[in-house]
Each structure stands twice: as structure tokens, then as C-alpha cells.
mmCIF file of the N, C-alpha and C atoms, coordinates in Angstrom:
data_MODEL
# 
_entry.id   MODEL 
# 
loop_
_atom_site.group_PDB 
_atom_site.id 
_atom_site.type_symbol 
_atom_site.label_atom_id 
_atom_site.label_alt_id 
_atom_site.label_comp_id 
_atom_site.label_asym_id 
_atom_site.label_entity_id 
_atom_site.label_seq_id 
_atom_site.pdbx_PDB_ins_code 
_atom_site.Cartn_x 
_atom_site.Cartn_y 
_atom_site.Cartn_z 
_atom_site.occupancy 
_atom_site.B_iso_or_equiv 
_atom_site.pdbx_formal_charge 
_atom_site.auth_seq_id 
_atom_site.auth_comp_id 
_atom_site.auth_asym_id 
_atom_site.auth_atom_id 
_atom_site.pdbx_PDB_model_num 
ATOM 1   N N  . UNK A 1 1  ? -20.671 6.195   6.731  1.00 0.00 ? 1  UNK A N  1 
ATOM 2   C CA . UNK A 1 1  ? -20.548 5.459   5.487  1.00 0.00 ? 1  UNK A CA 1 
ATOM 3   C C  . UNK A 1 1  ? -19.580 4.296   5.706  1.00 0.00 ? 1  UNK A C  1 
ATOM 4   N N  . UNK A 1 2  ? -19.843 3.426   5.391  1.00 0.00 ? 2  UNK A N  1 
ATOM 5   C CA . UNK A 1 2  ? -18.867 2.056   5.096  1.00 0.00 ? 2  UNK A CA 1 
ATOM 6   C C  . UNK A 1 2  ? -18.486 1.720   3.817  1.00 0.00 ? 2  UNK A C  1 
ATOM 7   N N  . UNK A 1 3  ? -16.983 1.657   3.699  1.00 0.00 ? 3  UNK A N  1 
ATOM 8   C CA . UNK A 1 3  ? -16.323 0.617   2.784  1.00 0.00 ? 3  UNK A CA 1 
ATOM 9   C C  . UNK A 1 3  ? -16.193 -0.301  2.706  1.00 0.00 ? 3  UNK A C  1 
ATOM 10  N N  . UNK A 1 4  ? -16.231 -1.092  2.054  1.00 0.00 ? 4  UNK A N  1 
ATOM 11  C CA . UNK A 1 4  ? -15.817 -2.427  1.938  1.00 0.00 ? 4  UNK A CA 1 
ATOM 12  C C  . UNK A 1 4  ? -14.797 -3.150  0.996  1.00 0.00 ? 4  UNK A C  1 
ATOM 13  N N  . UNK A 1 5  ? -13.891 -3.883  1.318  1.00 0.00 ? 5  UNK A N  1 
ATOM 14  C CA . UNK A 1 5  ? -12.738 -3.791  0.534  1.00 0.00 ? 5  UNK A CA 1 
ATOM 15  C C  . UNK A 1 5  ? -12.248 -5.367  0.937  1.00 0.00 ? 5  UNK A C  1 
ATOM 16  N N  . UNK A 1 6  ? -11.580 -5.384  0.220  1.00 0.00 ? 6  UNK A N  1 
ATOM 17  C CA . UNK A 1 6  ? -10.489 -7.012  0.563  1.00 0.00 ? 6  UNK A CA 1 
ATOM 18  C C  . UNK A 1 6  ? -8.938  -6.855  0.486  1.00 0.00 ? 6  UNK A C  1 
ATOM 19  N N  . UNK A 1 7  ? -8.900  -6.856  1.412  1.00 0.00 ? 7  UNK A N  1 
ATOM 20  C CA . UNK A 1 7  ? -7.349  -7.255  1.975  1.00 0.00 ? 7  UNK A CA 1 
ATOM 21  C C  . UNK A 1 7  ? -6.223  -7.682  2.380  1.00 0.00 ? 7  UNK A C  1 
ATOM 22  N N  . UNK A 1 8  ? -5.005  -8.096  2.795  1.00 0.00 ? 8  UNK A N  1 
ATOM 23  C CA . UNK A 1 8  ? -4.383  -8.880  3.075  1.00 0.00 ? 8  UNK A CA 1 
ATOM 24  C C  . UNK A 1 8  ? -3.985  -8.066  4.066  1.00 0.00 ? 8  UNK A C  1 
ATOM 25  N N  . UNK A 1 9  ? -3.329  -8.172  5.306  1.00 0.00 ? 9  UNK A N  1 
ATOM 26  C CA . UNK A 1 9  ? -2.826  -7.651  6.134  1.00 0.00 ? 9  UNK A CA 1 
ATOM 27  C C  . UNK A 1 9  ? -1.502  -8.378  6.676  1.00 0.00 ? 9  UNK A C  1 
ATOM 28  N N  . UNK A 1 10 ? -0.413  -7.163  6.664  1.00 0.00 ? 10 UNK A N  1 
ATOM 29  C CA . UNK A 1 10 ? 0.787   -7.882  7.204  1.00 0.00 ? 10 UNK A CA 1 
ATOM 30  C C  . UNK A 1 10 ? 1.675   -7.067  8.573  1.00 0.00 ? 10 UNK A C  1 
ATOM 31  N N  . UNK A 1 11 ? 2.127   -7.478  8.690  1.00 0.00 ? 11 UNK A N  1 
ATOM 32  C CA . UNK A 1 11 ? 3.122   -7.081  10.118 1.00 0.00 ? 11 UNK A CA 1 
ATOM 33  C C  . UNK A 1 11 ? 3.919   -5.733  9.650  1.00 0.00 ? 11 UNK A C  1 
ATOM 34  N N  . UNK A 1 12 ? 4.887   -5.890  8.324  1.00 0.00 ? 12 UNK A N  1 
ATOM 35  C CA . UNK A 1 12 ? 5.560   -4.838  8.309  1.00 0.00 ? 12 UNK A CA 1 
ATOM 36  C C  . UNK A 1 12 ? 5.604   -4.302  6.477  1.00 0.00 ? 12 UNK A C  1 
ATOM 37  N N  . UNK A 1 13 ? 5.323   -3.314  6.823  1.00 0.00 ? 13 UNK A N  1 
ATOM 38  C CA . UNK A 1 13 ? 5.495   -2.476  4.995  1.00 0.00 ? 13 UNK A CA 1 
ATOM 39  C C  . UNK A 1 13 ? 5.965   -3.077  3.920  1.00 0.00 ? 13 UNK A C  1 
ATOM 40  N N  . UNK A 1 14 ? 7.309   -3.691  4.782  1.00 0.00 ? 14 UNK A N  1 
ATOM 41  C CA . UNK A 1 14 ? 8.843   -4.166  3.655  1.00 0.00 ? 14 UNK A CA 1 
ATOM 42  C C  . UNK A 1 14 ? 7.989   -5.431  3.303  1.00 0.00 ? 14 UNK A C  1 
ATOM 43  N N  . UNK A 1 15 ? 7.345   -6.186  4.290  1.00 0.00 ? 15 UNK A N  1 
ATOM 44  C CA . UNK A 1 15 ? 6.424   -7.554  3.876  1.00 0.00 ? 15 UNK A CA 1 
ATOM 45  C C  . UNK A 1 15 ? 5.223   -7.391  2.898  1.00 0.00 ? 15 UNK A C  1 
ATOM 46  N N  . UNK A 1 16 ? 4.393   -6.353  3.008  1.00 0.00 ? 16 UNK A N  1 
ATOM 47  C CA . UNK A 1 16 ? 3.572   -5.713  2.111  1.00 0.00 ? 16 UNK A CA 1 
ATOM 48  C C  . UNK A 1 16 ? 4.003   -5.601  0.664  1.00 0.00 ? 16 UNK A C  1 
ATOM 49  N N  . UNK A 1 17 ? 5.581   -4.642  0.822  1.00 0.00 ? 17 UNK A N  1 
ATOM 50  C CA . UNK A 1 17 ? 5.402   -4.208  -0.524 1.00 0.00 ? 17 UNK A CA 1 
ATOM 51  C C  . UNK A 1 17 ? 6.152   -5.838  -1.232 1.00 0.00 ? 17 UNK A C  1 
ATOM 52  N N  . UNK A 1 18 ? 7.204   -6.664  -0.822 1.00 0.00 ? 18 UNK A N  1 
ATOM 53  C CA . UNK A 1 18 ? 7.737   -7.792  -1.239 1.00 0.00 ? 18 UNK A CA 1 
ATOM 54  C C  . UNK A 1 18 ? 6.818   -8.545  -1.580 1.00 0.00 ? 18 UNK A C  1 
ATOM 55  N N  . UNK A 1 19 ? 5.399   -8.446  -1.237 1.00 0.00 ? 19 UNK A N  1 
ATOM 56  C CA . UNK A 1 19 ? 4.802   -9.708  -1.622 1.00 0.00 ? 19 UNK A CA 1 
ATOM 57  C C  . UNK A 1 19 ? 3.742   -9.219  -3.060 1.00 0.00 ? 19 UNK A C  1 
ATOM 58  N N  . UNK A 1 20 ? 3.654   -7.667  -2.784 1.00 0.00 ? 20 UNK A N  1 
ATOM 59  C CA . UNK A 1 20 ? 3.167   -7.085  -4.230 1.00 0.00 ? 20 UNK A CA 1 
ATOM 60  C C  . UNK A 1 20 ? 4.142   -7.395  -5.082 1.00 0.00 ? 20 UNK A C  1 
ATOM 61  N N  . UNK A 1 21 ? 5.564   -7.335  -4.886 1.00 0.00 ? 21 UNK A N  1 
ATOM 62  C CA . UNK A 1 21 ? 6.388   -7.307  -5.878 1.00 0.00 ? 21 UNK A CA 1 
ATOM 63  C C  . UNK A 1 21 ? 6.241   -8.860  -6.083 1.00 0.00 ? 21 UNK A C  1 
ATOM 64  N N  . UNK A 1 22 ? 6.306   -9.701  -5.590 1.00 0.00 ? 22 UNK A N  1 
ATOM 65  C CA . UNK A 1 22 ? 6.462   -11.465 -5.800 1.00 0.00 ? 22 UNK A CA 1 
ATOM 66  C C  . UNK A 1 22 ? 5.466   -11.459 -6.729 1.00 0.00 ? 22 UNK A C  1 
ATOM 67  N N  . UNK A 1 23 ? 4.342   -11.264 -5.942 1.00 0.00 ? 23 UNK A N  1 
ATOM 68  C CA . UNK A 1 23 ? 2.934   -12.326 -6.764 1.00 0.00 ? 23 UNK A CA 1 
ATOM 69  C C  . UNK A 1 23 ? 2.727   -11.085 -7.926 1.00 0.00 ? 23 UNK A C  1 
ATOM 70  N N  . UNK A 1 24 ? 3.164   -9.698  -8.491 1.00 0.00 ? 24 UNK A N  1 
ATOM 71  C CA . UNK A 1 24 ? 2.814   -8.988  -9.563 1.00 0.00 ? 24 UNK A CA 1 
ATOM 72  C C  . UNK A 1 24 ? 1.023   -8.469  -9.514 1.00 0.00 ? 24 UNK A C  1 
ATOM 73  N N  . UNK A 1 25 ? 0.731   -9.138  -8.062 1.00 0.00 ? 25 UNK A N  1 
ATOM 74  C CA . UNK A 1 25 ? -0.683  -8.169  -7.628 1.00 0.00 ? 25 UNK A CA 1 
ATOM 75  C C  . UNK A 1 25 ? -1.022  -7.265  -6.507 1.00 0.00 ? 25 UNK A C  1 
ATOM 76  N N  . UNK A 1 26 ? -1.892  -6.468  -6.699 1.00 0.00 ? 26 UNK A N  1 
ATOM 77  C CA . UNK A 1 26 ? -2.344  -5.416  -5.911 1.00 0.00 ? 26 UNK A CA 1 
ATOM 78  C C  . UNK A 1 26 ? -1.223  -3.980  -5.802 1.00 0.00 ? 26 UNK A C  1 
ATOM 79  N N  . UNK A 1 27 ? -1.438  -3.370  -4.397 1.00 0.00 ? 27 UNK A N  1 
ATOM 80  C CA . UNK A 1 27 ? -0.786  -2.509  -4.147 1.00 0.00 ? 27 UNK A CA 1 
ATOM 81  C C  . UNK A 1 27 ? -0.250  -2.399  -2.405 1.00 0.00 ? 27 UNK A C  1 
ATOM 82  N N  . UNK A 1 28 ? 0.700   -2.141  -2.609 1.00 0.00 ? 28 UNK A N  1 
ATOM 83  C CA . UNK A 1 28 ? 0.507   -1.951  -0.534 1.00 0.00 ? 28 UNK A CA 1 
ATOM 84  C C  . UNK A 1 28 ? 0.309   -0.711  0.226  1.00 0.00 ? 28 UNK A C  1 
ATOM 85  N N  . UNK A 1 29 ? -0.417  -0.819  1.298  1.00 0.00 ? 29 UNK A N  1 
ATOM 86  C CA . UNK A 1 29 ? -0.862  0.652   1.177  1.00 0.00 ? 29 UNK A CA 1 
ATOM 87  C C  . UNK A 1 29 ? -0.621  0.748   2.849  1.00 0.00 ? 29 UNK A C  1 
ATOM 88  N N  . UNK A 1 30 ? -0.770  1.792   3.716  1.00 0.00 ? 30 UNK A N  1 
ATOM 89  C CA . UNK A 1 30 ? -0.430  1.898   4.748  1.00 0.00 ? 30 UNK A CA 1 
ATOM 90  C C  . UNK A 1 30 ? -2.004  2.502   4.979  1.00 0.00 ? 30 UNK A C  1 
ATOM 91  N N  . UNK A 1 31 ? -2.994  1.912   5.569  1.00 0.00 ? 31 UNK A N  1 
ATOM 92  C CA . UNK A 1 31 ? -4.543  2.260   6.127  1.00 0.00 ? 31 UNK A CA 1 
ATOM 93  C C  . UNK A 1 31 ? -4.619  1.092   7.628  1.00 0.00 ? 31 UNK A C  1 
ATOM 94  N N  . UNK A 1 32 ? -4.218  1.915   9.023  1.00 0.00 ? 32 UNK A N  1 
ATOM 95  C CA . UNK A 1 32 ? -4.487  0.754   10.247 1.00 0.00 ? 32 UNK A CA 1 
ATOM 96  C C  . UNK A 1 32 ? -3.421  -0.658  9.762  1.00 0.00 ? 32 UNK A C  1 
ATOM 97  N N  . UNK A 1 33 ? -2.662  0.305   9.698  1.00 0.00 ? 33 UNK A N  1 
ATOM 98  C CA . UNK A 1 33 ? -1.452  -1.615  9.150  1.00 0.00 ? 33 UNK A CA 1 
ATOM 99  C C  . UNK A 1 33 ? -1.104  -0.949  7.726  1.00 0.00 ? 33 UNK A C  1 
ATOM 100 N N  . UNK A 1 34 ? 0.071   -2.231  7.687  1.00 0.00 ? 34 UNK A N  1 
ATOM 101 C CA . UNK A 1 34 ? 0.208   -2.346  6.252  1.00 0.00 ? 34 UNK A CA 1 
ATOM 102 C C  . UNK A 1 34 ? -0.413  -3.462  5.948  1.00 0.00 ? 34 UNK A C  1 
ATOM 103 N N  . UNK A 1 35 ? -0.777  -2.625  4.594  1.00 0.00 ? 35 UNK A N  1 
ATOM 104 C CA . UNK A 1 35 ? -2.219  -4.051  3.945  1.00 0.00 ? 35 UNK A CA 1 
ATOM 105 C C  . UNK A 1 35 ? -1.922  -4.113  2.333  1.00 0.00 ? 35 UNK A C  1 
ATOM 106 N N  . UNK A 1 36 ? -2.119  -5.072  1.723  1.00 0.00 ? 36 UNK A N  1 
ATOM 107 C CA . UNK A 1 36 ? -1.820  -5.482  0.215  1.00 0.00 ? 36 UNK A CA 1 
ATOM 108 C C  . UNK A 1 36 ? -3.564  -5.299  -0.201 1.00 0.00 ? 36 UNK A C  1 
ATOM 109 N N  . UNK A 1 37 ? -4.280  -3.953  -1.251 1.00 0.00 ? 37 UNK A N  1 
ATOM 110 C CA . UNK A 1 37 ? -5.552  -4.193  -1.776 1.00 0.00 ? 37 UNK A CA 1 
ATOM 111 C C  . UNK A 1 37 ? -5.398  -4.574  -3.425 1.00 0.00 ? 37 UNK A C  1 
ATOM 112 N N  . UNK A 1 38 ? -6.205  -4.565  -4.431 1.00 0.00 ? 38 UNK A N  1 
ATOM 113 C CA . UNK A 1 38 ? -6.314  -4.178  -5.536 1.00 0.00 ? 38 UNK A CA 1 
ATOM 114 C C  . UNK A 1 38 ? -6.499  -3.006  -5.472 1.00 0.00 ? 38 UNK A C  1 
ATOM 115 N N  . UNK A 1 39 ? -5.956  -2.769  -7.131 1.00 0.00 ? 39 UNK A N  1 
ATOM 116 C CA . UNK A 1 39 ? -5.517  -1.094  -7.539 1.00 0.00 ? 39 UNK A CA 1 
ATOM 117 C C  . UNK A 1 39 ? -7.338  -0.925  -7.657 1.00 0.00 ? 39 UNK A C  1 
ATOM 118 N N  . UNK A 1 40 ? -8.017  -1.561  -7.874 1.00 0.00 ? 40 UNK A N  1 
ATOM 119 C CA . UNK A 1 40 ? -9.722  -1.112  -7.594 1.00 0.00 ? 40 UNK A CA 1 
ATOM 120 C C  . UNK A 1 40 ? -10.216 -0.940  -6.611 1.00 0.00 ? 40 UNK A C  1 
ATOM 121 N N  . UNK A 1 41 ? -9.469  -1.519  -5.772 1.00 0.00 ? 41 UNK A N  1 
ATOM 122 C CA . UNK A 1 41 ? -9.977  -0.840  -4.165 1.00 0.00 ? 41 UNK A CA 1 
ATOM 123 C C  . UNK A 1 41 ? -9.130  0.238   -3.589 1.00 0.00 ? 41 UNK A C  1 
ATOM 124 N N  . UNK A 1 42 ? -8.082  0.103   -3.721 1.00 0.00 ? 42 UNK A N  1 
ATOM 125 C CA . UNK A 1 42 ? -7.371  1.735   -3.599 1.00 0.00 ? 42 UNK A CA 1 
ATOM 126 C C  . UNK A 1 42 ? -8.431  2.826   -4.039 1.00 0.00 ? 42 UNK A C  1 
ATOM 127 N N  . UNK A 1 43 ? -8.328  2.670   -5.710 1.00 0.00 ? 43 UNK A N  1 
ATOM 128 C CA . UNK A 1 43 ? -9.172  3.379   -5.830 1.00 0.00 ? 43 UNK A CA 1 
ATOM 129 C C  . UNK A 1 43 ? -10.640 3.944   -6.226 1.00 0.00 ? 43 UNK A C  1 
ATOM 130 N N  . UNK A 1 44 ? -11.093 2.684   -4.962 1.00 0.00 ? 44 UNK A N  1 
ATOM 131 C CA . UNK A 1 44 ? -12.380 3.363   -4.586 1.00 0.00 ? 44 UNK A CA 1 
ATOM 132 C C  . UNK A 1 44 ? -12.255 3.895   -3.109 1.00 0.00 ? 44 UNK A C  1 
ATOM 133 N N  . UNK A 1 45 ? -11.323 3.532   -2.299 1.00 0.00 ? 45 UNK A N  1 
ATOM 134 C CA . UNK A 1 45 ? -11.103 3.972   -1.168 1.00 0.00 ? 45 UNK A CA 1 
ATOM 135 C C  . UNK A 1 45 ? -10.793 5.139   -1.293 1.00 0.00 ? 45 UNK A C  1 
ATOM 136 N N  . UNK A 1 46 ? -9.912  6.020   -2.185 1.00 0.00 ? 46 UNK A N  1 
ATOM 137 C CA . UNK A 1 46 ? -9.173  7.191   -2.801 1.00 0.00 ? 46 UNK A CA 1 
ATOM 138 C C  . UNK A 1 46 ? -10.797 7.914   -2.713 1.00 0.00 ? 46 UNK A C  1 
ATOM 139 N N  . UNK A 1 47 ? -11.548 8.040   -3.738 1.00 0.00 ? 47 UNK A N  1 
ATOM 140 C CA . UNK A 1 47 ? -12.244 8.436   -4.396 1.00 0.00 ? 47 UNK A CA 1 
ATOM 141 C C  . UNK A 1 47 ? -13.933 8.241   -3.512 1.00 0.00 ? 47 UNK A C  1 
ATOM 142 N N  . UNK A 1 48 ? -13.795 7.667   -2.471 1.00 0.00 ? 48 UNK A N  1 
ATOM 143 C CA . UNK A 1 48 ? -14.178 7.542   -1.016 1.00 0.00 ? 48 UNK A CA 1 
ATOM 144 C C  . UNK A 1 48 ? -13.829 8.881   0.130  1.00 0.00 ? 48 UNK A C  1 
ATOM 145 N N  . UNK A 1 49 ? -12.355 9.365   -0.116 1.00 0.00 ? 49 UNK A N  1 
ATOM 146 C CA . UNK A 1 49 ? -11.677 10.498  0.192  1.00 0.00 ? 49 UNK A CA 1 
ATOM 147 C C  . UNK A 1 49 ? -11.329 9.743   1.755  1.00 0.00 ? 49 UNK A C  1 
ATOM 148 N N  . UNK A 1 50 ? -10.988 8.341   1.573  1.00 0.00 ? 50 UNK A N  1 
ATOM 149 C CA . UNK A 1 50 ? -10.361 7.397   2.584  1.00 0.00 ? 50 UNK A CA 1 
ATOM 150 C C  . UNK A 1 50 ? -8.995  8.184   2.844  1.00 0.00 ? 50 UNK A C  1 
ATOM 151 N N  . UNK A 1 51 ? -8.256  8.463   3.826  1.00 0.00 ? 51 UNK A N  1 
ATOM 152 C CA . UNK A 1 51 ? -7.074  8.709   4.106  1.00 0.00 ? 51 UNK A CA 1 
ATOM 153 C C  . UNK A 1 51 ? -6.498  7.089   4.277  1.00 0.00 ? 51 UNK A C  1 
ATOM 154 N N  . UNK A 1 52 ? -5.288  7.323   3.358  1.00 0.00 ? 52 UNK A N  1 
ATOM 155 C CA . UNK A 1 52 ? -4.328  6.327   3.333  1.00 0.00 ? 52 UNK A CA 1 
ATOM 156 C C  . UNK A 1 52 ? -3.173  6.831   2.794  1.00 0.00 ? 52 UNK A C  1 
ATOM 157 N N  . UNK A 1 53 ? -1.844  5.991   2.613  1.00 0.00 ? 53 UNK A N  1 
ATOM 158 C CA . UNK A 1 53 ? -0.859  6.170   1.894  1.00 0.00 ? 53 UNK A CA 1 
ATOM 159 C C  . UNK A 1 53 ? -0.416  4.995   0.832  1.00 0.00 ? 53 UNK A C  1 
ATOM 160 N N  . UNK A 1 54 ? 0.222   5.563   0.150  1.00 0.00 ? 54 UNK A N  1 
ATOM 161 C CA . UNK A 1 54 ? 0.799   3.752   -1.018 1.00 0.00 ? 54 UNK A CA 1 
ATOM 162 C C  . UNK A 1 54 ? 2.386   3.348   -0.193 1.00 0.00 ? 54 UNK A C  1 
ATOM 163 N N  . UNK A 1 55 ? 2.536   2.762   0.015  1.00 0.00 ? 55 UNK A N  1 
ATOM 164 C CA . UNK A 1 55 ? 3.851   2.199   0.198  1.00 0.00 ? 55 UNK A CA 1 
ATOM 165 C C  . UNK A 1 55 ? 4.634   2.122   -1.346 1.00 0.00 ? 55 UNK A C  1 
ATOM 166 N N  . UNK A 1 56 ? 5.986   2.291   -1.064 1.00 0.00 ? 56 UNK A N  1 
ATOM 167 C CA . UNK A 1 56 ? 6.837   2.009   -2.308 1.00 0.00 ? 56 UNK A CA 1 
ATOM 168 C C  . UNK A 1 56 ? 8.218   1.940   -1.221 1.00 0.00 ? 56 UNK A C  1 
ATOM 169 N N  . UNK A 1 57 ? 9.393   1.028   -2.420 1.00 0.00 ? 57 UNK A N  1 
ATOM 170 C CA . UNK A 1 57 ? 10.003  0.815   -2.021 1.00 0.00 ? 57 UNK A CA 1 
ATOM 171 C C  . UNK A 1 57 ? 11.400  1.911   -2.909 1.00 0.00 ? 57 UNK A C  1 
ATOM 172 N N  . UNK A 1 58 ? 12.068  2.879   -2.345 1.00 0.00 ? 58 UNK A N  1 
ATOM 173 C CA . UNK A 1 58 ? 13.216  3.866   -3.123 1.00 0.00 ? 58 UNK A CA 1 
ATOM 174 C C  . UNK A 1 58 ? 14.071  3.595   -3.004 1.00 0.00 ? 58 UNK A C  1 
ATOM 175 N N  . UNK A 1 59 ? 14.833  3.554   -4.316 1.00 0.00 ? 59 UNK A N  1 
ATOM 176 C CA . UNK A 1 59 ? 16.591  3.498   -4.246 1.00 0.00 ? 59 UNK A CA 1 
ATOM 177 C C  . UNK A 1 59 ? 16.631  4.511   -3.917 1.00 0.00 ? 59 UNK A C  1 
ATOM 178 N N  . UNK A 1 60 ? 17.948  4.574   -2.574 1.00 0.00 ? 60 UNK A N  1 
ATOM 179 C CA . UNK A 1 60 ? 18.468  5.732   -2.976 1.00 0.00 ? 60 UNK A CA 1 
ATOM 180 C C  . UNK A 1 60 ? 19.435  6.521   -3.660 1.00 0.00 ? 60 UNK A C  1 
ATOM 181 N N  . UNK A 1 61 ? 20.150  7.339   -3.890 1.00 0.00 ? 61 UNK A N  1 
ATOM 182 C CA . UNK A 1 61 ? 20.941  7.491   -4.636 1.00 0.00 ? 61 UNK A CA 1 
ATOM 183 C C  . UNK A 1 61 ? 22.694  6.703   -4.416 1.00 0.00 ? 61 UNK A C  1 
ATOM 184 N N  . UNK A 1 62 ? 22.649  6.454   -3.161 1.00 0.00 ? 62 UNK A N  1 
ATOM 185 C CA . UNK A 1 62 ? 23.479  5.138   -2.445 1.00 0.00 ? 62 UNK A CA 1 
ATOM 186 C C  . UNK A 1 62 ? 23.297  4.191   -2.882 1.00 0.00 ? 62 UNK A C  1 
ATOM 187 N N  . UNK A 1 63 ? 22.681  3.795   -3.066 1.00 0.00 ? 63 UNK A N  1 
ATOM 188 C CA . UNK A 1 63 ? 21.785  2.754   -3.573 1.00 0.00 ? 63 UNK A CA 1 
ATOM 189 C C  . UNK A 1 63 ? 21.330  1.463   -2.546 1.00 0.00 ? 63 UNK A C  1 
ATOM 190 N N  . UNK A 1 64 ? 21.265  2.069   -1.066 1.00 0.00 ? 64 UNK A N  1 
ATOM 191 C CA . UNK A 1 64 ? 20.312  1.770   0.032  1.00 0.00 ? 64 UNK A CA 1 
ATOM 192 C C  . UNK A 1 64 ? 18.553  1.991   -0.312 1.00 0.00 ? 64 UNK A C  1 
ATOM 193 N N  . UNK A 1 65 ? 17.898  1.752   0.342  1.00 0.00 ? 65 UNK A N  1 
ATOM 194 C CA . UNK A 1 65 ? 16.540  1.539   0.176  1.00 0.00 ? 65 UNK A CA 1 
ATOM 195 C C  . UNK A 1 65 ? 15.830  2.103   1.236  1.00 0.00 ? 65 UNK A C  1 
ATOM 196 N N  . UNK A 1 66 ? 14.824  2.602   1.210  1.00 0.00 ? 66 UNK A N  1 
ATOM 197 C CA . UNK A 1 66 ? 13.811  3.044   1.727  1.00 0.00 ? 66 UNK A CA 1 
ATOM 198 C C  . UNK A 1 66 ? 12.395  3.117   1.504  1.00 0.00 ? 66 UNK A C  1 
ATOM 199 N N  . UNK A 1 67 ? 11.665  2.855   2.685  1.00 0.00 ? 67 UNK A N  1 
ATOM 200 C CA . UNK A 1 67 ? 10.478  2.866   2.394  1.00 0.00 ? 67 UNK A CA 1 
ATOM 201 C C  . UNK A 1 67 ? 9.534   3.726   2.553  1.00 0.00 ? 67 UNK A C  1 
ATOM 202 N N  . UNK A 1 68 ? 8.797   4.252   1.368  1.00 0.00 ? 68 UNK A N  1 
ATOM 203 C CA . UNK A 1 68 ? 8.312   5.724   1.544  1.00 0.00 ? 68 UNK A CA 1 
ATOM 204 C C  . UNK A 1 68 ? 6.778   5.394   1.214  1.00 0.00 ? 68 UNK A C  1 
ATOM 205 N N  . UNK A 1 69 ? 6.231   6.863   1.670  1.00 0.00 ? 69 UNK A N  1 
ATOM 206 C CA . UNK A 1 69 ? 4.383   6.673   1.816  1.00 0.00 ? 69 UNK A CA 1 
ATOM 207 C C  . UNK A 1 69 ? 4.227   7.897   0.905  1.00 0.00 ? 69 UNK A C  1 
ATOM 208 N N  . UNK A 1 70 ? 3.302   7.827   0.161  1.00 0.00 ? 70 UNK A N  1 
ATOM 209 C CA . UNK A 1 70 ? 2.588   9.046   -0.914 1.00 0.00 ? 70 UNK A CA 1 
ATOM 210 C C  . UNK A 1 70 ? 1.187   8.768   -0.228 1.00 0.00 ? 70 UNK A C  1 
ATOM 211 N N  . UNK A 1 71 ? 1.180   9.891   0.713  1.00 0.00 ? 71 UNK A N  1 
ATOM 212 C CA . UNK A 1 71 ? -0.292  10.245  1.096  1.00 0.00 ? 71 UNK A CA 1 
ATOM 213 C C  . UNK A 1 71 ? -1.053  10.035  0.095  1.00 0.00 ? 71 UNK A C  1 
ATOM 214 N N  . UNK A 1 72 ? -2.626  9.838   0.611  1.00 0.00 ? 72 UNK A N  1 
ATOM 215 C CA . UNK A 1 72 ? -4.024  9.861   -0.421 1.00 0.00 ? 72 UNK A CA 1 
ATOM 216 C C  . UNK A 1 72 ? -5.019  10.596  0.388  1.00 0.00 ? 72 UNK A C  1 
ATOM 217 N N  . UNK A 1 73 ? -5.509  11.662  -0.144 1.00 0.00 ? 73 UNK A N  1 
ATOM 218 C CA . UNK A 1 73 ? -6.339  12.127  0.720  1.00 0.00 ? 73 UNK A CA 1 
ATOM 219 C C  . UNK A 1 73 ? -5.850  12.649  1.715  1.00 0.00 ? 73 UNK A C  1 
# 
């Protein structure tokens, strides 16, 4: 089966999720790279039973940062 999807692809997560946060679109997701999709292609990729993760960016209780993955599939 093939998906088909549109993407942005970047070098590193922290670049992924900064540029979701800038432009207020898509999501960043960790699938072969970190990649910026729409929340409609997430989830049709999801619901595809695509293995991926979402990127997010966590305070921590330090209030250092980290970057964490919520499996999909």
C-alpha cells in the first residue's frame, strides 16, 4: 500500500518543531527524518497504522527543554 502525503523535511527535530511553532502550521513528526505534515496527514498516516512519532517540545520542571516523541502506532 502507498501513502501519499506532503511534507517538509528538516535536518533536526528542534528545526521541525520551531518552524511549526513560527508559521502556526502543521505538526512535526519524526517518520525517516524529522518532517513538518498537516494535522490531515498525520492523521491519515495514523489511521493508515503508519508508525511514526509527534515531536513536542517539554519544559522541564527546571525549566530546561526537551524534546520528546509520543509514538503512533
Amino acid at each position: 500500500m502507498t501513502i501519499e502525503y506532503q511534507a517538509i523535511d528538516f535536518e533536526t527535530a528542534h528545526e521541525a518543531i520551531q518552524w511549526t511553532e513560527a508559521s502556526g502550521k502543521g505538526v512535526a513528526i519524526l517518520l525517516d527524518g524529522p518532517k513538518v505534515v498537516s494535522q490531515d496527514d498525520a492523521d491519515r498516516l495514523a489511521a493508515a497504522g503508519v508508525e511514526f512519532a509527534y515531536l513536542h517540545d517539554h519544559e522541564m520542571p527546571d525549566g530546561t527543554h526537551r524534546i520528546v516523541t509520543v509514538p503512533v502506532n
